[in-house]
TORKOL-4160 file (C-alpha; in steps of 0.2 Angstrom, whole numbers, padded with zeros to 4 digits, m for minus):
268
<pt num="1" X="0000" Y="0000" Z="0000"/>
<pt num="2" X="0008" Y="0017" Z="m0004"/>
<pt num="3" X="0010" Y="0028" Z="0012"/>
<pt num="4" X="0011" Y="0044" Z="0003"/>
<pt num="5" X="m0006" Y="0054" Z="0001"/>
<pt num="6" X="m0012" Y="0043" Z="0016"/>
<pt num="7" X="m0022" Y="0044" Z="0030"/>
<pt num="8" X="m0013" Y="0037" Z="0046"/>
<pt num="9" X="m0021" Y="0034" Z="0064"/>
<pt num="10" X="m0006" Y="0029" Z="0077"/>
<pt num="11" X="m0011" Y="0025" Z="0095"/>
<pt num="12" X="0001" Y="0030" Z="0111"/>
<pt num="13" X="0009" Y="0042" Z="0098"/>
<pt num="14" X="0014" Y="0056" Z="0111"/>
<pt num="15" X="0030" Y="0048" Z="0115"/>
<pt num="16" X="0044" Y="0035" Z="0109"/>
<pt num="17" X="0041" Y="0021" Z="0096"/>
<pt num="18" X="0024" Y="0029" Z="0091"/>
<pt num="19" X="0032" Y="0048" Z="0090"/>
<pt num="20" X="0044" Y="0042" Z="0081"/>
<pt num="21" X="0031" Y="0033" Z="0069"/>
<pt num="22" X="0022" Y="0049" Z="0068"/>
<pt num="23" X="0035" Y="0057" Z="0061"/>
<pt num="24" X="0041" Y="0043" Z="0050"/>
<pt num="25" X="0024" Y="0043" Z="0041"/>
<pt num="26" X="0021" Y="0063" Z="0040"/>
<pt num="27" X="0041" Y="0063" Z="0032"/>
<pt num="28" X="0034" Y="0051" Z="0020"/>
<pt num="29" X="0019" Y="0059" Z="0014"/>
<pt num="30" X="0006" Y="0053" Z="0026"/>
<pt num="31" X="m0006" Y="0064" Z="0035"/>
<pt num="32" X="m0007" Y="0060" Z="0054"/>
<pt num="33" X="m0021" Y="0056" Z="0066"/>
<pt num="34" X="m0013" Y="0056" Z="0082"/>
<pt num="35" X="m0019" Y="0046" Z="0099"/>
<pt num="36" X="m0014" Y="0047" Z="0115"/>
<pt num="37" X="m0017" Y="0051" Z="0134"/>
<pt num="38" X="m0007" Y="0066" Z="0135"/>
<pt num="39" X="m0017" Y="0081" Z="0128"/>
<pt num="40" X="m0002" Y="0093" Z="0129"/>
<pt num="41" X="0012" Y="0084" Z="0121"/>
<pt num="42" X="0001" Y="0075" Z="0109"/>
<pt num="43" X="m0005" Y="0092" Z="0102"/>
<pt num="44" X="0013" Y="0098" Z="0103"/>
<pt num="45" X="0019" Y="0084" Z="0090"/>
<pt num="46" X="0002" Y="0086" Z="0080"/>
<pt num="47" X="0009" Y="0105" Z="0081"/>
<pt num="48" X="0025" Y="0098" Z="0071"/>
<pt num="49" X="0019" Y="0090" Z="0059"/>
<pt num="50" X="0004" Y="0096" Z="0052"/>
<pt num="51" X="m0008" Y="0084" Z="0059"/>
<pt num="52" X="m0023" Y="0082" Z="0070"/>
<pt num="53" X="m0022" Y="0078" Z="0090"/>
<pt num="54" X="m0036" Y="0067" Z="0098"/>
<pt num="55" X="m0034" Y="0063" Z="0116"/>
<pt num="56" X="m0041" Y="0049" Z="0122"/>
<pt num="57" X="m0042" Y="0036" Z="0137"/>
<pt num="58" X="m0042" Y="0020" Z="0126"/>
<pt num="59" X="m0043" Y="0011" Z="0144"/>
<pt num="60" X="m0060" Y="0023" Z="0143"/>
<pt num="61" X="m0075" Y="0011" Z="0136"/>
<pt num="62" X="m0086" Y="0026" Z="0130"/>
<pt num="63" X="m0071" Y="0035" Z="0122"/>
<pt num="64" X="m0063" Y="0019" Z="0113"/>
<pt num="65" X="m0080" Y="0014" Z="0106"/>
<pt num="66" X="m0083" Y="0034" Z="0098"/>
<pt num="67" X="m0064" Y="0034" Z="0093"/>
<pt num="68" X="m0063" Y="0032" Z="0075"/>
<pt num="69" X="m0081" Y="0043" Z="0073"/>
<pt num="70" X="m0071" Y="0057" Z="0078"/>
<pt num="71" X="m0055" Y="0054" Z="0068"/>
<pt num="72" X="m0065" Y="0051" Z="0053"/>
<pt num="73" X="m0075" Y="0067" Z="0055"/>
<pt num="74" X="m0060" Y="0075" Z="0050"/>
<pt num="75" X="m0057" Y="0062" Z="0035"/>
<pt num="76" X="m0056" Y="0043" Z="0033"/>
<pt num="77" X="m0043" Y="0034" Z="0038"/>
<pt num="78" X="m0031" Y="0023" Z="0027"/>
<pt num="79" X="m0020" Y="0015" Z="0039"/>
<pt num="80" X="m0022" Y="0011" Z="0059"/>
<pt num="81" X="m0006" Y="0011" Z="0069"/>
<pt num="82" X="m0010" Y="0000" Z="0086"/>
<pt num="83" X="0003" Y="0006" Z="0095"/>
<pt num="84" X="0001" Y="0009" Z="0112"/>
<pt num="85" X="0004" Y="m0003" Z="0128"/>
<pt num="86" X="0010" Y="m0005" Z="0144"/>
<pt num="87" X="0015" Y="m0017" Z="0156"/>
<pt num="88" X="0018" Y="m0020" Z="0174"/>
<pt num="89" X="0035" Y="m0028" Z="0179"/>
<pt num="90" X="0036" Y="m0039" Z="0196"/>
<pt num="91" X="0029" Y="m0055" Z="0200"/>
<pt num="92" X="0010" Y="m0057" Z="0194"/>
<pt num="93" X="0004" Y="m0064" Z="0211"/>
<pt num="94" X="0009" Y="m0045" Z="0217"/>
<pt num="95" X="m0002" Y="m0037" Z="0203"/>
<pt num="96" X="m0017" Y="m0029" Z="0209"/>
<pt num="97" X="m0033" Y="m0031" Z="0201"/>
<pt num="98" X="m0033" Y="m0013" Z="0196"/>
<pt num="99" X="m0018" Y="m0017" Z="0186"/>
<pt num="100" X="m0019" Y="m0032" Z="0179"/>
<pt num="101" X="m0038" Y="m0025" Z="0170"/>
<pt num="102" X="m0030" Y="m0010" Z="0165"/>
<pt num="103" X="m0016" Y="m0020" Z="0154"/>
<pt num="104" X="m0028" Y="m0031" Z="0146"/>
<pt num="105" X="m0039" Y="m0016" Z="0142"/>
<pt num="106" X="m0027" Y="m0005" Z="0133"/>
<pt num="107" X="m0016" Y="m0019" Z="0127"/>
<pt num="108" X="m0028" Y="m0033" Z="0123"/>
<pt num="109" X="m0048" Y="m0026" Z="0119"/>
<pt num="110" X="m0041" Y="m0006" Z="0112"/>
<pt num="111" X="m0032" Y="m0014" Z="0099"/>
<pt num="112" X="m0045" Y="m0027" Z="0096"/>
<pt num="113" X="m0060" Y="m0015" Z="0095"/>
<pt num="114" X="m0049" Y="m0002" Z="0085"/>
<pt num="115" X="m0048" Y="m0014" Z="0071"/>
<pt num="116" X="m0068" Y="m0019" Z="0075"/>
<pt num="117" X="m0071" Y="m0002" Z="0069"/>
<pt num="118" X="m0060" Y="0003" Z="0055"/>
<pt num="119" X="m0060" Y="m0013" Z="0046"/>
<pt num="120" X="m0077" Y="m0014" Z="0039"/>
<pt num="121" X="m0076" Y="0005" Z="0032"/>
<pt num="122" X="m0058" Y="0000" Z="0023"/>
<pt num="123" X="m0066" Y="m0014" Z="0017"/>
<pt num="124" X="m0081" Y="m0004" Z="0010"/>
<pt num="125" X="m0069" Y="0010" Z="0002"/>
<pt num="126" X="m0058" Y="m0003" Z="m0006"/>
<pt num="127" X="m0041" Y="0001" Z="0008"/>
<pt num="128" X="m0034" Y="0000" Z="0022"/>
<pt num="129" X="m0019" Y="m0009" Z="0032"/>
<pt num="130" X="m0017" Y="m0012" Z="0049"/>
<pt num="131" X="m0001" Y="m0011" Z="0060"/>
<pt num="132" X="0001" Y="m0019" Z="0077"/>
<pt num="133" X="0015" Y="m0016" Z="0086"/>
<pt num="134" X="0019" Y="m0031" Z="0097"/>
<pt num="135" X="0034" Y="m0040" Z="0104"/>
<pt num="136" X="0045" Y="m0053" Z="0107"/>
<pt num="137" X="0036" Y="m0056" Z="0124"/>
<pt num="138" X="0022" Y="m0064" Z="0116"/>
<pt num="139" X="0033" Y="m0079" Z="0110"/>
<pt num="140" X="0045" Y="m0081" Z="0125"/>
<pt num="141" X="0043" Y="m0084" Z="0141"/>
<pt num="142" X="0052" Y="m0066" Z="0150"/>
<pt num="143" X="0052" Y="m0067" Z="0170"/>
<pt num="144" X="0040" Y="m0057" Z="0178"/>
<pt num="145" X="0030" Y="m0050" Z="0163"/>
<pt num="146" X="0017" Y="m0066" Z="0163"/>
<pt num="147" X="0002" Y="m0053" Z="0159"/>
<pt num="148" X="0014" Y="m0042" Z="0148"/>
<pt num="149" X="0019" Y="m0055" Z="0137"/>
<pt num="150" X="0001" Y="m0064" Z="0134"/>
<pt num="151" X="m0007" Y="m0050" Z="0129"/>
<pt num="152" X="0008" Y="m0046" Z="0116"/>
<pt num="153" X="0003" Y="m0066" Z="0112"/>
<pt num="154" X="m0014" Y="m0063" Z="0110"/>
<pt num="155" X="m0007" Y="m0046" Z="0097"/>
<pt num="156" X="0002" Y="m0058" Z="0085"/>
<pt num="157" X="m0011" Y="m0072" Z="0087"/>
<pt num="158" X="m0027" Y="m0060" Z="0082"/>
<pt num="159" X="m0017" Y="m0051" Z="0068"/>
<pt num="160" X="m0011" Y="m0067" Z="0061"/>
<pt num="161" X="m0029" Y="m0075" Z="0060"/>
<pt num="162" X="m0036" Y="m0058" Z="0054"/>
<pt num="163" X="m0025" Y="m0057" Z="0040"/>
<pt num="164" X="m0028" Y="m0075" Z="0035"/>
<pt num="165" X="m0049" Y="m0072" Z="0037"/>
<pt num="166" X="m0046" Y="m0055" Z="0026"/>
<pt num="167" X="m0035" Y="m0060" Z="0014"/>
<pt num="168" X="m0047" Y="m0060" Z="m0002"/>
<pt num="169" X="m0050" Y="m0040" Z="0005"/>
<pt num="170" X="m0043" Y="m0025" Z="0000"/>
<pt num="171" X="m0034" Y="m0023" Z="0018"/>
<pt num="172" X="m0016" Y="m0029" Z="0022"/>
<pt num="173" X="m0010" Y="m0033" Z="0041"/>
<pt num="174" X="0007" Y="m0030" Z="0046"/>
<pt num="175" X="0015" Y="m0038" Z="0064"/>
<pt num="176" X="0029" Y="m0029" Z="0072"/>
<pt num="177" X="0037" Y="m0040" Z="0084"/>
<pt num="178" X="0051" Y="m0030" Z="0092"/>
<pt num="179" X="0063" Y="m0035" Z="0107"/>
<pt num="180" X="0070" Y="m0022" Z="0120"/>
<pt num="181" X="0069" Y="m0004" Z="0112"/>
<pt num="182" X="0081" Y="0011" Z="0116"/>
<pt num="183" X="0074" Y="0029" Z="0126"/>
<pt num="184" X="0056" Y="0022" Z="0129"/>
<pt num="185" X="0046" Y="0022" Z="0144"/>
<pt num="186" X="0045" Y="0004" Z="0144"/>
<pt num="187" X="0064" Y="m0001" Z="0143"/>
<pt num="188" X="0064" Y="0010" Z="0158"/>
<pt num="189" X="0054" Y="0004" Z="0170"/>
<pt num="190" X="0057" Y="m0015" Z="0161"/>
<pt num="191" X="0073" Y="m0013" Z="0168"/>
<pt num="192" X="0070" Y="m0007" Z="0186"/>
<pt num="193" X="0067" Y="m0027" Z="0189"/>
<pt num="194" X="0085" Y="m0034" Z="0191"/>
<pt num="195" X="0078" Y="m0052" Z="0186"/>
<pt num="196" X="0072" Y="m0046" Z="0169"/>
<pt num="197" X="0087" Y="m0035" Z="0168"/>
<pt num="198" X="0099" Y="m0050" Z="0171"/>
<pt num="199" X="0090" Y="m0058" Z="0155"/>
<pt num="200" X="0089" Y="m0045" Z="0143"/>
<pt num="201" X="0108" Y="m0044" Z="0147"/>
<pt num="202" X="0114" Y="m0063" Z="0145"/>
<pt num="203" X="0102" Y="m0064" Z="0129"/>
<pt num="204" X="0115" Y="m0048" Z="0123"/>
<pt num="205" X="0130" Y="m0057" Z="0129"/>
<pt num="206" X="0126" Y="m0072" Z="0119"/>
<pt num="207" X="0122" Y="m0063" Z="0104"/>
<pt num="208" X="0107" Y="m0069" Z="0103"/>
<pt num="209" X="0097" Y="m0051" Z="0104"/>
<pt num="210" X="0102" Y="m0033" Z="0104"/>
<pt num="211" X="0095" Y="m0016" Z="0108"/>
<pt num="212" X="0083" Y="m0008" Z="0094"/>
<pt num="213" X="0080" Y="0010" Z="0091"/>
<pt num="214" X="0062" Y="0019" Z="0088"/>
<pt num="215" X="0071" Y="0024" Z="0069"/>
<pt num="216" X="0074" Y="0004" Z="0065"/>
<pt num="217" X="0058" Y="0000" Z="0070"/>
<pt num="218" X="0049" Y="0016" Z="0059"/>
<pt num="219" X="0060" Y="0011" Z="0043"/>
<pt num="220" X="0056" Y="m0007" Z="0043"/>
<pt num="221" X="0037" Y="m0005" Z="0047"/>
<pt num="222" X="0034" Y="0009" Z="0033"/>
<pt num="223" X="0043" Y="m0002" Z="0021"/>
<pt num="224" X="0032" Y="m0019" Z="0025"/>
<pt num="225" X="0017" Y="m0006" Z="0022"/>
<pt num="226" X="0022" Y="m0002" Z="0007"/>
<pt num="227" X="0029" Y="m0019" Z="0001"/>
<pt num="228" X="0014" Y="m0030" Z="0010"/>
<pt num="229" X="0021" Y="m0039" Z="0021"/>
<pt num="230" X="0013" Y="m0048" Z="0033"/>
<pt num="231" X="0028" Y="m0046" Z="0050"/>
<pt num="232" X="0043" Y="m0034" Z="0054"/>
<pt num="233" X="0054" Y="m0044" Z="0067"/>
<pt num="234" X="0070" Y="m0033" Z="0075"/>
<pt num="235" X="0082" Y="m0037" Z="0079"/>
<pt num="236" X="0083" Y="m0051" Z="0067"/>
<pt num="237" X="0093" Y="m0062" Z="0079"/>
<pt num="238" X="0079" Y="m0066" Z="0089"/>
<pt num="239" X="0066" Y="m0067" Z="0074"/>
<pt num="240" X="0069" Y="m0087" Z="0073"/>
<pt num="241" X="0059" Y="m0088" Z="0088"/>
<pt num="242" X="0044" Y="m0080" Z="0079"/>
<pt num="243" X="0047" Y="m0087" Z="0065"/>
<pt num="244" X="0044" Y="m0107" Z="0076"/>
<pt num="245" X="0028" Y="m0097" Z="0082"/>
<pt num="246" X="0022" Y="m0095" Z="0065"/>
<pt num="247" X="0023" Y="m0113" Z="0057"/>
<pt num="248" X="0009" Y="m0120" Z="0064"/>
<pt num="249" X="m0001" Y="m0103" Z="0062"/>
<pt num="250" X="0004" Y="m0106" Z="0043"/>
<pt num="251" X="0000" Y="m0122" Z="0041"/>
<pt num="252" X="m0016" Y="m0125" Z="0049"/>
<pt num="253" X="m0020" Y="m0110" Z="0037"/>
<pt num="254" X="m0015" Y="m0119" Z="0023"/>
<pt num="255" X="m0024" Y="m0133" Z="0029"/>
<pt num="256" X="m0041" Y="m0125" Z="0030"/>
<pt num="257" X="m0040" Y="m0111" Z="0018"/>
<pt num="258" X="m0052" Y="m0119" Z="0007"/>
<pt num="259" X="m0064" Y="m0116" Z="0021"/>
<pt num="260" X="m0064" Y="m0101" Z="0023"/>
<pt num="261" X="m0079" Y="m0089" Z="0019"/>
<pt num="262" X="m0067" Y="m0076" Z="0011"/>
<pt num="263" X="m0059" Y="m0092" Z="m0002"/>
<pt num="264" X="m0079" Y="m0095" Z="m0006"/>
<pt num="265" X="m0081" Y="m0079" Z="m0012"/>
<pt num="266" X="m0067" Y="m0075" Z="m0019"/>
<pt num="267" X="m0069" Y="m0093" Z="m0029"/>
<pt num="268" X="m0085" Y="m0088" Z="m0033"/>
């Protein structure tokens, strides 16, 4: 899908991997819809780049469900960037239940029901393509991020299956499964845990993962947009891990695409 004379929505755009997205798709031709909880800085950035600010709780029921009515006032969108998340470091039997509903809202259900809404209207106006940022979380097993990693699971797992189910449609899907990122909020407090920081640094002495930067992660993600590929996986040393993930994924696709109400019609 070409980026340039698009209209792109990117969640948790006020800061790091998605303010760095933001700019990435304005420098590329894009206009920008962005999202985020912080009013002032979103509208800063928005500021920037010639593009539209629209704060919003996604955590917030009433305001996720009325999202993509008020960004599409202003003009329909092309391309949906689920970008942000958070997590919760420490053991899960310490987690409150405050916490643990307020991870699976933003990081499970808003990206879910973002793409509840805006795929139906790119269906109906011929285009679309939907990003999901995820992680490497979703296939390994990282100490203390039990809830953290399946809901980055769940990410890859839905976006997977959507793309499979919509692959006779006009819209593409793209994965971003991403390690340990540099000068972002979650490296940060990832890294006040000493067990989870004694991973991430034997997995770096062994070579088998590195640090990544917002820029990398921008670069790679606008070209699989443009180039239709269905995952982005950085750093590439640890991409064999998804790549394990996504054999049986592939091939009980294969297995039943003839099944599939989208084959029907397109064989029709």
């Amino acid at each position: 899908m070409k980026i340039d004379g698009s209209r792109v929505l990117i969640t948790g755009a006020s800061r790091g991997i998605g303010a760095e997205l933001a700019r990435g798709f304005r420098a590329a031709g894009a206009e920008v819809a962005l999202v985020a909880r912080g009013a002032d800085s979103l509208r800063a950035l928005a500021d920037q780049l010639n593009g539209r600010a629209y704060p919003t709780d996604l955590t917030n029921r009433a305001e996720l469900r009325e999202l993509l009515d008020r960004v599409e006032a202003d003009g329909p969108v092309d391309i949906v960037v689920n970008n942000a998340g958070d997590e919760k470091i420490g053991p899960f039997t310490e987690m409150d239940a405050d916490t643990l509903e307020f991870i699976v809202a933003l990081n499970v259900v808003a990206v879910a029901e973002l793409q509840r809404q805006a795929l139906p209207r790119m269906i109906a106006r011929g285009r679309g393509h939907i990003v999901n940022v995820s992680s490497f979380a979703g296939v390994i097993c990282p100490p203390n991020l039990a809830t953290y990693a399946a809901t980055k699971a769940f990410i890859t797992h839905h976006t997977v299956n959507l793309a499979e189910e919509l692959r006779h449609s006009p819209v593409g899907f793209t994965k971003v499964e991403i390690g340990e990122v540099a000068d972002t909020g979650l490296m940060d407090k990832g890294r006040t845990d000493p067990t989870f920081t004694a991973l991430v640094q034997r997995l770096y002495r062994l070579h088998l993962s590195r640090l990544i930067t917002p820029q990398e992660i921008t670069k790679h993600t606008l070209a699989a947009i443009e180039r239709g590929r269905l995952s982005v996986r950085l750093p590439r040393r640890l991409g064999l891990s998804s790549y394990l993930a996504d054999a049986p994924r592939t091939l009980s696709a294969l297995v039943g695409r003839d099944l599939r109400c989208g084959a029907r019609q397109g064989a029709a």
